[in-house]
Backbone as CSV, one residue per row, in Angstrom:
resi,resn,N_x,N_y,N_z,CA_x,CA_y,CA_z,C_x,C_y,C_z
1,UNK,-18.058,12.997,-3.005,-16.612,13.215,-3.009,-15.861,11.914,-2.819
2,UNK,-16.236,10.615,-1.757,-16.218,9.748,-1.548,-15.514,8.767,-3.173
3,UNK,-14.426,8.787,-3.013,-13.274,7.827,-4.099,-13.076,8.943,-5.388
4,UNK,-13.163,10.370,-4.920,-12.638,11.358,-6.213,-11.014,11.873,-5.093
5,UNK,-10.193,12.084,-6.240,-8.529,12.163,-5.333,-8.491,13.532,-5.880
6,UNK,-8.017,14.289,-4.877,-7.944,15.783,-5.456,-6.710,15.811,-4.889
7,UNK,-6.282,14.585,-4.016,-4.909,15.100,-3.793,-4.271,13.763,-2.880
8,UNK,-2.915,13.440,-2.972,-2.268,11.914,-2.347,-1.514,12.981,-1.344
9,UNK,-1.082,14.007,-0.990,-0.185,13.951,-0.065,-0.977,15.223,1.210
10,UNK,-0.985,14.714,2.370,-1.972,15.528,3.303,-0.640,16.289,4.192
11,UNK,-0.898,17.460,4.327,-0.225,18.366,5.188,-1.407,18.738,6.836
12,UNK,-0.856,18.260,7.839,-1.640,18.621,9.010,-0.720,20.068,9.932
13,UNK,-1.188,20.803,9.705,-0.454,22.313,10.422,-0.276,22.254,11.498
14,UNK,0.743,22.144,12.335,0.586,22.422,14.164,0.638,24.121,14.274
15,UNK,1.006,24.470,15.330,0.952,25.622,16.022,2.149,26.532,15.073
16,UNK,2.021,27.986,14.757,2.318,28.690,14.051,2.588,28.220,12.724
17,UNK,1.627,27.313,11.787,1.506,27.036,10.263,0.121,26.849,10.351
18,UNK,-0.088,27.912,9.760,-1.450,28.378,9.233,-1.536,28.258,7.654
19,UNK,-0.905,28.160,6.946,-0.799,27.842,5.529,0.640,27.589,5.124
20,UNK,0.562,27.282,3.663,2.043,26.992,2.851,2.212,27.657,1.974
21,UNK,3.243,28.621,1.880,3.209,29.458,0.843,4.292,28.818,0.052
22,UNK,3.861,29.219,-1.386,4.281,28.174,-2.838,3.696,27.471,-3.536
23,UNK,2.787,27.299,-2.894,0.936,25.922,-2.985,0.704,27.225,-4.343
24,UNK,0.755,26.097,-5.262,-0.095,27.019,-6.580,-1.620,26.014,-7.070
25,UNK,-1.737,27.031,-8.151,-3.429,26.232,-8.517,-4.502,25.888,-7.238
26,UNK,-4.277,27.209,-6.061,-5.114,26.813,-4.879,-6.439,26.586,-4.887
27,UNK,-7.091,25.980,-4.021,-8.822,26.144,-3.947,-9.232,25.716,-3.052
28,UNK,-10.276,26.071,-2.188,-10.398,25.637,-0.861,-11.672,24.619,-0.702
29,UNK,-11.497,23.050,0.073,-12.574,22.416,-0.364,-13.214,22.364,1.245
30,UNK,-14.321,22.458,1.766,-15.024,22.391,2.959,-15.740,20.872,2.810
31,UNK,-15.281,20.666,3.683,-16.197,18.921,3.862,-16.706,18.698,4.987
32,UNK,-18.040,17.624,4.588,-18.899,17.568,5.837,-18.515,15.888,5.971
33,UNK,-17.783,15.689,7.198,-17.771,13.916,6.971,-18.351,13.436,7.507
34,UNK,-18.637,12.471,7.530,-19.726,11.097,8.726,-19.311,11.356,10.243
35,UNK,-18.178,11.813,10.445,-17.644,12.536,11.570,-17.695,13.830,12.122
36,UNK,-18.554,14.437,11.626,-18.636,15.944,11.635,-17.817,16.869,10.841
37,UNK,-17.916,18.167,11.176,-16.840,18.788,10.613,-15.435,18.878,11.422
38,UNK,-14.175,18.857,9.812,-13.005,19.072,10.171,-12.276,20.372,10.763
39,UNK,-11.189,20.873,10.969,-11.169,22.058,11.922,-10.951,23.147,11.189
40,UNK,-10.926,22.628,9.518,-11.131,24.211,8.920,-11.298,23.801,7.258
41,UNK,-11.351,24.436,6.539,-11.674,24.216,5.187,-10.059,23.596,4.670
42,UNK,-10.127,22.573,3.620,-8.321,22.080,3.111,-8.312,23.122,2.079
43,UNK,-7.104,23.028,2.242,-6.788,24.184,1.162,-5.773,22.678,0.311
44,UNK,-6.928,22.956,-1.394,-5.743,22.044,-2.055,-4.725,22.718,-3.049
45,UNK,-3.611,22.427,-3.322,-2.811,22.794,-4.522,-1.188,22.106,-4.392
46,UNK,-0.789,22.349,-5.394,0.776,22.039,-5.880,1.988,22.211,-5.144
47,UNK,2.576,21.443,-5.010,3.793,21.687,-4.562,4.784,20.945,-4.900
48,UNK,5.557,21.683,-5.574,6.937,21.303,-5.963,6.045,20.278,-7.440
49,UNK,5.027,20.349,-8.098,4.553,19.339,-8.607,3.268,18.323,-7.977
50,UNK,3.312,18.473,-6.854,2.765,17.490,-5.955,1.202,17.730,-5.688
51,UNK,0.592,17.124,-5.407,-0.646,17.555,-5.268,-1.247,17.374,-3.669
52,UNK,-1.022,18.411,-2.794,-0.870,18.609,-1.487,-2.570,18.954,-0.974
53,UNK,-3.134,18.692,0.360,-3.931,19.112,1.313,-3.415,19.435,2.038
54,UNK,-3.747,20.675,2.573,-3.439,20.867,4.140,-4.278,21.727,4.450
55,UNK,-4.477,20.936,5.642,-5.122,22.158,6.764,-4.559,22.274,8.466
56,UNK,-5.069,23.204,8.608,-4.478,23.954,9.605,-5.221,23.032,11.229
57,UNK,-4.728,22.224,11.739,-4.617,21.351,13.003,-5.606,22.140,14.083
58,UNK,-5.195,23.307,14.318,-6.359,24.332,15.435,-7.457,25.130,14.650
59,UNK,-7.249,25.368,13.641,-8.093,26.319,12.810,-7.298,27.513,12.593
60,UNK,-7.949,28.194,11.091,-7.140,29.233,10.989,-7.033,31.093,12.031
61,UNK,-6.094,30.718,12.604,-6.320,31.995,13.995,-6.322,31.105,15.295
62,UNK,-5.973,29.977,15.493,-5.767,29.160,16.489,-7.183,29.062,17.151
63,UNK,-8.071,28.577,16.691,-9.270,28.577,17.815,-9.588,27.402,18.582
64,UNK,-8.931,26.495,17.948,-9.363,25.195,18.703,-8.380,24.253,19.427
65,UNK,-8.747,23.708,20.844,-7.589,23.393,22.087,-7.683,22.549,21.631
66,UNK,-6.374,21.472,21.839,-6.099,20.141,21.553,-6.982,19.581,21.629
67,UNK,-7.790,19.437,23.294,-8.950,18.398,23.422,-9.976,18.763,22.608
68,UNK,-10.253,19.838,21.483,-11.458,20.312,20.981,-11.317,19.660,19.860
69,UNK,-10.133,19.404,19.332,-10.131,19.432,17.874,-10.807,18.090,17.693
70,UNK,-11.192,18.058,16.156,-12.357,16.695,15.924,-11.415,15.756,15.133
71,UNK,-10.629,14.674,15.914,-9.749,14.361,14.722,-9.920,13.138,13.757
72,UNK,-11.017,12.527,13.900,-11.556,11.922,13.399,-12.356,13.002,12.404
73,UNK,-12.710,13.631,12.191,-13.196,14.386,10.873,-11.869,14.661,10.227
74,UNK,-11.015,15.088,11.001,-9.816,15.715,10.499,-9.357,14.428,9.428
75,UNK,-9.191,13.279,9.816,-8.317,12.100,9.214,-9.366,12.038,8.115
76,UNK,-10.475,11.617,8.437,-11.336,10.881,7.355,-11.740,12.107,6.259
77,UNK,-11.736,12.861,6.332,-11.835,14.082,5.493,-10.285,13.962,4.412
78,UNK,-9.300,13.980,5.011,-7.864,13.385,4.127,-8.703,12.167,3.310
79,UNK,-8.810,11.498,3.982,-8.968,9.955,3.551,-10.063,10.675,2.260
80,UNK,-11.309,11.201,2.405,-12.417,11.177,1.434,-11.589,11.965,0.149
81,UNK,-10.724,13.116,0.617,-9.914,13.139,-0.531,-8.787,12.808,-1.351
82,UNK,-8.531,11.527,-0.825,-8.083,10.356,-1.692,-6.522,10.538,-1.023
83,UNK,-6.041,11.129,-0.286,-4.882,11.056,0.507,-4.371,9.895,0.774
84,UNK,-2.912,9.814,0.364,-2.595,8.273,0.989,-1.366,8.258,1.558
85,UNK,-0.949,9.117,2.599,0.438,9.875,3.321,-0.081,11.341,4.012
86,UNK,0.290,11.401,5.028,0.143,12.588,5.971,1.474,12.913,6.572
87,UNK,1.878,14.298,6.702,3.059,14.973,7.462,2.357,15.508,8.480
88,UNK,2.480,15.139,9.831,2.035,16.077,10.462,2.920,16.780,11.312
89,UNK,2.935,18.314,11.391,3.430,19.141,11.982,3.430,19.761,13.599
90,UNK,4.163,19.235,14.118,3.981,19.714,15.532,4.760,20.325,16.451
91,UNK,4.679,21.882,17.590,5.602,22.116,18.241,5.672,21.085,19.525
92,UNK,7.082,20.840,20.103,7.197,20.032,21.368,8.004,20.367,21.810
93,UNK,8.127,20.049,23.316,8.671,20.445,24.332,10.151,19.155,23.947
94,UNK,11.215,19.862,24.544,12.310,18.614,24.780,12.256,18.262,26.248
95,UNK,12.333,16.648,25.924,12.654,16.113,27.593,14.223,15.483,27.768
96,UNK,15.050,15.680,26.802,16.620,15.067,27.232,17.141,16.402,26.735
97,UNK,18.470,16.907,27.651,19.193,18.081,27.377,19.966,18.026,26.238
98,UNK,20.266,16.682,25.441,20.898,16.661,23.896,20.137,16.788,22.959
99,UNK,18.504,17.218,23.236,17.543,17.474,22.193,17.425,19.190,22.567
100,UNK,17.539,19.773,21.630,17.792,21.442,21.913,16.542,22.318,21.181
101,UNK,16.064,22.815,22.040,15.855,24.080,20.968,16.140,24.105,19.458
102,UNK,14.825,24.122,18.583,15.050,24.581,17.307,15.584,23.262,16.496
103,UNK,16.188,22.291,17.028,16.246,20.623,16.120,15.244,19.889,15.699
104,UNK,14.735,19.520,15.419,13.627,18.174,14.720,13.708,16.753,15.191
105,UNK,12.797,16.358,15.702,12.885,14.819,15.721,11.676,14.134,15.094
106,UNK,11.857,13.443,14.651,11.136,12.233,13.904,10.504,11.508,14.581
107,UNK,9.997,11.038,15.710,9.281,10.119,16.231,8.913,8.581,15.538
108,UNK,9.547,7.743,16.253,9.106,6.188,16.070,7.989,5.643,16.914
109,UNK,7.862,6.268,18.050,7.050,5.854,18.996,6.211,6.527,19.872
110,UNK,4.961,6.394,20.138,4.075,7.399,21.074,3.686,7.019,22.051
111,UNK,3.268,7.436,23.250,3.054,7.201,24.655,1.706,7.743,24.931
112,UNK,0.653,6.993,25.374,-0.425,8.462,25.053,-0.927,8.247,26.592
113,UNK,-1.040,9.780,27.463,-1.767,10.018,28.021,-2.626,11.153,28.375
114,UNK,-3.629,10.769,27.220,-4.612,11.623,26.989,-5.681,10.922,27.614
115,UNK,-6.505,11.840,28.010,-7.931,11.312,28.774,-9.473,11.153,28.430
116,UNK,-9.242,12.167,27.430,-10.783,12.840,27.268,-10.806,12.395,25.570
117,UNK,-10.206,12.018,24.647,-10.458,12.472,22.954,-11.037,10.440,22.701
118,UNK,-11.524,11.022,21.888,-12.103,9.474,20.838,-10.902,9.209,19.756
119,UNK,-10.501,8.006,20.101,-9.259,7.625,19.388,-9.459,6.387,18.420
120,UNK,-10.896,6.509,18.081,-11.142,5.165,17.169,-12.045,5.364,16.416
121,UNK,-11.967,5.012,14.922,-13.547,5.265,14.014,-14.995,4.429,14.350
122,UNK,-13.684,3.080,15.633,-15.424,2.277,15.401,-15.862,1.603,16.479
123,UNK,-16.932,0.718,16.946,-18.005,1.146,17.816,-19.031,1.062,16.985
124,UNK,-19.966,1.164,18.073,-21.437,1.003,17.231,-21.778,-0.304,16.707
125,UNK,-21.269,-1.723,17.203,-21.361,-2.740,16.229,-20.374,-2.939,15.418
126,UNK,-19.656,-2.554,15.417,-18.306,-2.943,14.506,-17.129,-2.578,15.178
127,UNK,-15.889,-3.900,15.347,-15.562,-4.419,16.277,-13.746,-4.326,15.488
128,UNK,-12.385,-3.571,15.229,-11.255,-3.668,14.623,-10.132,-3.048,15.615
129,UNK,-9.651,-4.333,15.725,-7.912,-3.798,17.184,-6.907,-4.001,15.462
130,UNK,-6.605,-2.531,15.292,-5.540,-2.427,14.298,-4.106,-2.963,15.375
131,UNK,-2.756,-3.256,14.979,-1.488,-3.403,15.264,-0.908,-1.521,15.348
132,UNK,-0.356,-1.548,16.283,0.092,-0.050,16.630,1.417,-0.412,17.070
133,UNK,2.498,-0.940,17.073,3.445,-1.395,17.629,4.134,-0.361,16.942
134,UNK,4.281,-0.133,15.711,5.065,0.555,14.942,3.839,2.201,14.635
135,UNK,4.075,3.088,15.334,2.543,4.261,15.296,2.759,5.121,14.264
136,UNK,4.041,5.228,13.804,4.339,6.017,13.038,5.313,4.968,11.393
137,UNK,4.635,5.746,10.277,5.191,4.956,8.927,6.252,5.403,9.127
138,UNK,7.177,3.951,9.370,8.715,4.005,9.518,9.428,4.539,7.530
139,UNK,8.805,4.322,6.958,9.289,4.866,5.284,9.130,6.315,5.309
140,UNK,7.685,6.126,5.491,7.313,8.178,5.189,8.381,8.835,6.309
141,UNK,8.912,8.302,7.558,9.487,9.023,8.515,11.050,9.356,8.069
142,UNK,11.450,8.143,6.869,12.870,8.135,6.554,12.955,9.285,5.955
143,UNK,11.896,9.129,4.828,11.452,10.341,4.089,11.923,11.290,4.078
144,UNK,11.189,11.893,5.547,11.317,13.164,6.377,12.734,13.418,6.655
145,UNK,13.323,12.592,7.706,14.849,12.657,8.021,15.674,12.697,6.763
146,UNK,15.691,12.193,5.670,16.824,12.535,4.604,16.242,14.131,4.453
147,UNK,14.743,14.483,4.039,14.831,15.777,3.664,15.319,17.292,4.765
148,UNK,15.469,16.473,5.825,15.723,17.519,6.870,17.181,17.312,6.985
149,UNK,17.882,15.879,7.269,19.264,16.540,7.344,19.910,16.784,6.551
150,UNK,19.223,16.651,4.923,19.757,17.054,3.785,20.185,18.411,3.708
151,UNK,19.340,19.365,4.612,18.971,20.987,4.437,20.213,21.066,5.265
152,UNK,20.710,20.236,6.358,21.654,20.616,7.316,21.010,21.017,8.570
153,UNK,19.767,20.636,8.764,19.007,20.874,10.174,19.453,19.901,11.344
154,UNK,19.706,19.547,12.474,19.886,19.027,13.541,18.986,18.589,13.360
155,UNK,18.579,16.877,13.330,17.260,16.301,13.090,17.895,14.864,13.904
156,UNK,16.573,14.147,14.237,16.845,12.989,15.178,16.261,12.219,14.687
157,UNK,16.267,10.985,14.230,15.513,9.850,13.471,14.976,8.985,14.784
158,UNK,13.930,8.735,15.022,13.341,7.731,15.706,13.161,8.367,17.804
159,UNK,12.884,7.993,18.560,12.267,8.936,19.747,10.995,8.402,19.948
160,UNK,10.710,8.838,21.247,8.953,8.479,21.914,8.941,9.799,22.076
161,UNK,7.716,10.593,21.385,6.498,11.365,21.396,5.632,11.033,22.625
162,UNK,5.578,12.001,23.920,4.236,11.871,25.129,3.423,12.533,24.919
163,UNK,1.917,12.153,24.819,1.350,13.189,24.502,0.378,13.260,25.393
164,UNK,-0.040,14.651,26.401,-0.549,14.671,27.092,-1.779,15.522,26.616
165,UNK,-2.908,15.671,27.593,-4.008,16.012,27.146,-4.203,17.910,26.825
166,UNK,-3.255,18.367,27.981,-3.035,19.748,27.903,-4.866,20.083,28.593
167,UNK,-4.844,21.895,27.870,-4.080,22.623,27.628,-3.174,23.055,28.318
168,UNK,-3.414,22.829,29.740,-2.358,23.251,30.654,-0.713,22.017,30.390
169,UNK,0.291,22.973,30.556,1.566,22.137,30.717,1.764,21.458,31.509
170,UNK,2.908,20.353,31.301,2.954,19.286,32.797,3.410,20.168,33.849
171,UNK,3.395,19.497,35.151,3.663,19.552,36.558,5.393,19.490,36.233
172,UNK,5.944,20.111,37.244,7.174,19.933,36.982,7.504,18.263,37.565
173,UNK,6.715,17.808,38.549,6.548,16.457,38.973,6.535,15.158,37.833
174,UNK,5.423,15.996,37.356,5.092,14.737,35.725,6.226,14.930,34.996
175,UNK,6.840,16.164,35.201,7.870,15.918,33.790,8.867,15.372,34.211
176,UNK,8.777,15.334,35.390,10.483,14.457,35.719,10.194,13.132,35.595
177,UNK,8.952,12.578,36.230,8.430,11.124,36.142,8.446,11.057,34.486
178,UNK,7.951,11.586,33.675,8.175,11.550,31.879,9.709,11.151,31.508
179,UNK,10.518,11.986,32.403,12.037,11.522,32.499,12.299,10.203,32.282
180,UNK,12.201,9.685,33.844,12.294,8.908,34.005,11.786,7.830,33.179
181,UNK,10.709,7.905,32.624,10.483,7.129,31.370,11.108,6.777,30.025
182,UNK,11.967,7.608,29.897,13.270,7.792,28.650,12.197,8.474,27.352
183,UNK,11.310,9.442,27.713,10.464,9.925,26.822,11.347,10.937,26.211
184,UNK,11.324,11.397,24.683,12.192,12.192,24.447,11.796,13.669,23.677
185,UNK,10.181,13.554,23.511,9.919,14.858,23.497,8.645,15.028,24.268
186,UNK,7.380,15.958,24.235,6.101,16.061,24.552,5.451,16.957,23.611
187,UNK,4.243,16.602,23.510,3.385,17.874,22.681,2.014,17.080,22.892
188,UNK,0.921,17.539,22.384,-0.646,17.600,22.906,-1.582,17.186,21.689
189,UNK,-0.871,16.694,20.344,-1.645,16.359,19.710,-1.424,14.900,18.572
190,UNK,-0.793,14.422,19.157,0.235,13.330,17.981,-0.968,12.036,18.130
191,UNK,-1.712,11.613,19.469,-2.836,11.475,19.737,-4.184,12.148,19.783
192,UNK,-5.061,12.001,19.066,-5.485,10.176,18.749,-4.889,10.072,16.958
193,UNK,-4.050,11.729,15.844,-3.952,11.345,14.815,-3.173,10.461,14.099
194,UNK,-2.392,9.905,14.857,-1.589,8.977,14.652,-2.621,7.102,14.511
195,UNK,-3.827,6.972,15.607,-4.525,6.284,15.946,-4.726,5.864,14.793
196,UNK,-6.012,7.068,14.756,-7.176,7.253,13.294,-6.591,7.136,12.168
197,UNK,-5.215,7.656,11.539,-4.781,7.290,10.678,-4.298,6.050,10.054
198,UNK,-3.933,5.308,11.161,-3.498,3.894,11.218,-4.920,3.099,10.700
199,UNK,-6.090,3.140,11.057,-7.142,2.719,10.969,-8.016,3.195,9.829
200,UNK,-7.297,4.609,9.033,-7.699,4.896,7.900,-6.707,4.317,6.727
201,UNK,-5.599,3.756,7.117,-4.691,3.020,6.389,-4.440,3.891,5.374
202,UNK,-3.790,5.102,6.166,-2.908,6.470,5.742,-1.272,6.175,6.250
203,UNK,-0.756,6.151,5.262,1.080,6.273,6.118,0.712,7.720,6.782
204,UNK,1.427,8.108,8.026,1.522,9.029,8.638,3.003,9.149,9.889
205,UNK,3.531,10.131,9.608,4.521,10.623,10.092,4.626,11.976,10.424
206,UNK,5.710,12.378,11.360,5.630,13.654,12.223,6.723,14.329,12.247
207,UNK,6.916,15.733,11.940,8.099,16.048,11.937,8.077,16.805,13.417
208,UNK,8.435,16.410,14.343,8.200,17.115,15.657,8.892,18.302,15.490
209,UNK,8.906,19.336,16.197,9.752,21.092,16.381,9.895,20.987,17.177
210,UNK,11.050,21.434,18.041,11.542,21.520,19.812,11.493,22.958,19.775
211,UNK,10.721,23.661,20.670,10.381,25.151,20.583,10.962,25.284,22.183
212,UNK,11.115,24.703,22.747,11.867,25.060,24.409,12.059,23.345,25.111
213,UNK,12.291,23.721,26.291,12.853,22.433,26.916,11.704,22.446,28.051
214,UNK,11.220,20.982,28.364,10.494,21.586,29.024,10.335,21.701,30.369
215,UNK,9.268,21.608,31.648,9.307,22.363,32.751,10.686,22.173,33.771
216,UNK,11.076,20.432,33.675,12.142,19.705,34.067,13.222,20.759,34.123
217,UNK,13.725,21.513,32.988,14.748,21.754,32.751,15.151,23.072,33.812
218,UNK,16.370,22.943,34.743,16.320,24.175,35.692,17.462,24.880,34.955
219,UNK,17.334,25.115,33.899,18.736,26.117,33.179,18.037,27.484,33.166
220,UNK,18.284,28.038,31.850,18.172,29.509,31.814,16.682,29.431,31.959
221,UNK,15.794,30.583,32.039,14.634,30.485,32.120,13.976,31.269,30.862
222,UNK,12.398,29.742,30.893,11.920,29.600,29.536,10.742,31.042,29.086
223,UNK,10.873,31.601,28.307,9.496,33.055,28.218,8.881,32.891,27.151
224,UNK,7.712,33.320,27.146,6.914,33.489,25.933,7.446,33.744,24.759
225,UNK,8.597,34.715,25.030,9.231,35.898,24.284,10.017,34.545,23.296
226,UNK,11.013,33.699,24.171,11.664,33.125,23.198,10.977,31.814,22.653
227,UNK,9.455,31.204,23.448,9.221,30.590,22.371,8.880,30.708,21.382
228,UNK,7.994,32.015,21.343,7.420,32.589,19.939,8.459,32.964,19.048
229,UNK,9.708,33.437,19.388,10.758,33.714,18.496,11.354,31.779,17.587
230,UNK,11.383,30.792,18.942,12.132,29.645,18.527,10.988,29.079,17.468
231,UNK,9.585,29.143,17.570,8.621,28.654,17.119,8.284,29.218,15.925
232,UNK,8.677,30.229,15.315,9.092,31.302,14.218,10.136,30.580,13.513
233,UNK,11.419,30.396,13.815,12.239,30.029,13.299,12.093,28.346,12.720
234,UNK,11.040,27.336,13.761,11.014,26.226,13.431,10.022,25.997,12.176
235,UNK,8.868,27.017,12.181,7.861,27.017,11.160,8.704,27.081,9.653
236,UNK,9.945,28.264,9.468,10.630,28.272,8.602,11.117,27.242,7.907
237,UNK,12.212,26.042,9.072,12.885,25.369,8.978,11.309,24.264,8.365
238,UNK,10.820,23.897,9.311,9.544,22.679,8.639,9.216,23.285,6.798
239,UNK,8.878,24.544,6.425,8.490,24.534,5.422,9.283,24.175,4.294
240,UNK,10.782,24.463,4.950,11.891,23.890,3.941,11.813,22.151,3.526
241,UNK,11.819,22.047,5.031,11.755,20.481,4.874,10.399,19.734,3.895
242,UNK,9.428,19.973,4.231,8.352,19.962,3.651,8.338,19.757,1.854
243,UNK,9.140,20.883,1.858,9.369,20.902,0.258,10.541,20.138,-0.546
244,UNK,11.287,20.140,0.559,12.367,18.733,0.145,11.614,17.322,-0.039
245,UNK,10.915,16.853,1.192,10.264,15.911,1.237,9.486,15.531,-0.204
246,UNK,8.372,16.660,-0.763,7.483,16.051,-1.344,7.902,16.046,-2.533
247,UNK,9.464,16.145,-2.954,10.176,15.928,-3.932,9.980,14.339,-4.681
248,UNK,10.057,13.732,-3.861,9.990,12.280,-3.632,8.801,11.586,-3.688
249,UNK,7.842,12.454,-2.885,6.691,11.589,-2.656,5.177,12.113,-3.963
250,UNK,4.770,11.413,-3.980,3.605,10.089,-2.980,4.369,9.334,-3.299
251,UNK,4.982,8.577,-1.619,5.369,7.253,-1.789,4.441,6.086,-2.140
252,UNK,4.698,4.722,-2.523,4.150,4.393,-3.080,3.165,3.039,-1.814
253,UNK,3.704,3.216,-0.555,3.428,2.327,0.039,3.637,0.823,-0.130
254,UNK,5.141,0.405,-0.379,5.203,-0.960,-1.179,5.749,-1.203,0.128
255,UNK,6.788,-0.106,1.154,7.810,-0.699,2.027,7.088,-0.254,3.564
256,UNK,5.847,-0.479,3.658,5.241,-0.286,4.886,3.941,-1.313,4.946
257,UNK,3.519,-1.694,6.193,2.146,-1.864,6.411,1.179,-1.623,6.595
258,UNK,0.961,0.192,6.519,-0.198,1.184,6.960,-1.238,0.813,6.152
259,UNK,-0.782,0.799,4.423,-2.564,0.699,3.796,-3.132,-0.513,3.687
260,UNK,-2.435,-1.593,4.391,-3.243,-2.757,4.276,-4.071,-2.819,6.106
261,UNK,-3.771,-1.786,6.883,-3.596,-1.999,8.674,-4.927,-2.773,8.623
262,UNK,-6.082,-2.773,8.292,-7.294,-3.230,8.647,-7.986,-4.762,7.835
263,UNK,-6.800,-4.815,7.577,-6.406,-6.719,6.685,-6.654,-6.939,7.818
264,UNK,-7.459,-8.195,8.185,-7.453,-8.956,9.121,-7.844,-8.731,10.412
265,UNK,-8.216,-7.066,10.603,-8.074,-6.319,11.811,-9.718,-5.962,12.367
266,UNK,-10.391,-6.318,11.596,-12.186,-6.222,11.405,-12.411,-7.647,11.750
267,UNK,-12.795,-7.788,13.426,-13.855,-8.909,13.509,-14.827,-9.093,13.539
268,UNK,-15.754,-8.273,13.229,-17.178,-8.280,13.003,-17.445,-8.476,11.878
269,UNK,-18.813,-9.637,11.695,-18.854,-10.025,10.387,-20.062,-8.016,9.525
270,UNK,-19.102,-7.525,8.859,-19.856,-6.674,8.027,-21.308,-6.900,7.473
271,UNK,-21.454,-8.188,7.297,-22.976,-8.358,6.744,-24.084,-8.173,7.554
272,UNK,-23.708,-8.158,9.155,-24.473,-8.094,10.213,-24.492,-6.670,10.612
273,UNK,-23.835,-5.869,9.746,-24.016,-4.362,10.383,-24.909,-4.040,9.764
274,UNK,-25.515,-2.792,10.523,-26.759,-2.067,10.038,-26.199,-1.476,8.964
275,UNK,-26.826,-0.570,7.816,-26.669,-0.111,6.869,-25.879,1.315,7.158
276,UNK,-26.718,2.356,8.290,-26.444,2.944,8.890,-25.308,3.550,8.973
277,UNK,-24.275,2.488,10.019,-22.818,2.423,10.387,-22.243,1.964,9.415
278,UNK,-22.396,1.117,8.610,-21.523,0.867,7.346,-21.211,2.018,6.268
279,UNK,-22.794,2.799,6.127,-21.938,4.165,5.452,-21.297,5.056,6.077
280,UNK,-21.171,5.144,7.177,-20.439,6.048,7.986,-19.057,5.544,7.617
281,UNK,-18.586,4.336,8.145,-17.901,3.762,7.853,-16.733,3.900,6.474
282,UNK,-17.546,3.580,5.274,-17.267,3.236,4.062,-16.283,3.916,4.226
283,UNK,-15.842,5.502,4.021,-14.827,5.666,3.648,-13.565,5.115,3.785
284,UNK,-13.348,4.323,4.916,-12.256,3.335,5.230,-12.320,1.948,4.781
285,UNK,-13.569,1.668,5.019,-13.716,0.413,4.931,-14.063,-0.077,3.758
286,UNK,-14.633,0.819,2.442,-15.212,-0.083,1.645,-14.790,-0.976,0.818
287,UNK,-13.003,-0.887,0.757,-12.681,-2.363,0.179,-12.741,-3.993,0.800
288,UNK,-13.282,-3.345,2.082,-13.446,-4.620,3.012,-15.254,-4.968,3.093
289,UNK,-16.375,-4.471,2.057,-17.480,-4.717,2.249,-17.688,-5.209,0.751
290,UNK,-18.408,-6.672,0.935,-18.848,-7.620,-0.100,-19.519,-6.961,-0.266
């Protein structure tokens, strides 16, 4: 499968998007990567013209907790099918009271404190500190924001994303200390795919969902009842956007630095790796192996 493109634009599902309806010419491809398996079969097909992947972030029926998911299969599995842009979809908590319920933010920046996940393809003898200053493709993100406030959605261009390890929610303690940080949303999975993607030299961007406010907030009080209702309504709003977006795209990557990230970023001389780790590897790397 390794350099066949069945598709340039990757859809990653958060919590209540389990599929895309409109996706024509469907077919479902299961891949086994050098990373194990991904968290569910891609479903490829059309949109709007476009030639879309997506799969579903937990699996289809929610089975898998943030810390479970494999996201390194997840990325490099995009990558083996020739993907060169990812949307990823996520619900989050708001941490400032001018971010509401049911608005969108865009994320420029991530905070990660996660504990437990593998946030790197490499190891083993092969040695690459990509640049993360910028975590999210500032183009693919503009992207996003014209197609969302185009629709007339309350959308926020730029923000720090915290992402904690979960599954349990913060302490009402942590979330005020998160405050105090000028963090402006939270959610449990933007790490490590933001990482891995950078290092698969994928543009990748996030359309965050604000499904409640979170523990901080001492206003009305938060229920199951209305996140599943707000989290309903945001799945709607993302699929709109979604389809605005890929109007436009595959961008072409001329006005970013994501697909070159591992220029310069590999200090290990490749000729000294075992054979082994280099095919594991390849899918990222093989324009960088003599």
């Amino acid at each position: 499968m390794q350099g066949k493109t069945h598709a340039e634009i990757g859809v990653i599902g958060g919590s209540g998007i389990y599929q895309i309806e409109g996706l024509q010419n469907i077919k479902e491809i299961r891949i086994e990567t050098p990373f194990g398996k991904p968290s569910d079969s891609y479903i490829i097909g059309e949109l709007e013209g476009r030639k879309i992947a997506f799969l579903p972030r937990h699996g289809r029926g929610h089975r898998i907790l943030p810390s479970e998911i494999n996201y390194r299969a997840n990325i490099i599995g995009f990558k083996m099918l020739g993907v060169t842009q990812i949307i990823s979809i996520s619900a989050v908590g708001s941490m400032k009271k001018e971010i509401e319920p049911l608005s969108i933010v865009i994320p420029d920046q991530l905070f990660d404190r996660t504990k437990l996940r593998k946030s790197t393809f490499f190891g083993n003898g092969v040695v690459a500190h990509i640049a993360f200053d910028k975590p999210f493709c500032p183009a693919l993100s503009k992207i996003l924001y014209e197609a969302a406030s185009g629709l007339g959605l309350k959308t926020q261009l730029g923000g720090t994303y915290i992402c904690i390890e979960g599954p349990q929610f913060s302490t009402k303690a942590e979330s005020r200390i998160y405050r105090q940080w000028g963090v402006d949303v939270i959610g449990m999975t933007g790490i490590p795919e933001a990482k891995l993607a950078r290092e698969a030299e994928i543009c990748y961007a996030t359309l965050a969902l604000v499904t409640d406010y979170d523990v901080w907030y001492e206003g009305e009080e938060v229920t199951a009842e209305m996140v599943m209702e707000n989290m309903r309504k945001n799945v709607e709003n993302a699929k709109k956007v979604l389809r605005e977006a890929v109007k436009t795209l595959p961008y072409d990557g001329s006005r970013c630095t994501c697909r070159t990230a591992l220029k310069n970023s590999i200090v290990t001389d490749l000729a000294k790796v075992d054979r082994e780790t280099l095919e594991k590897l390849r899918p990222i790397i093989s324009k960088y192996i003599k």
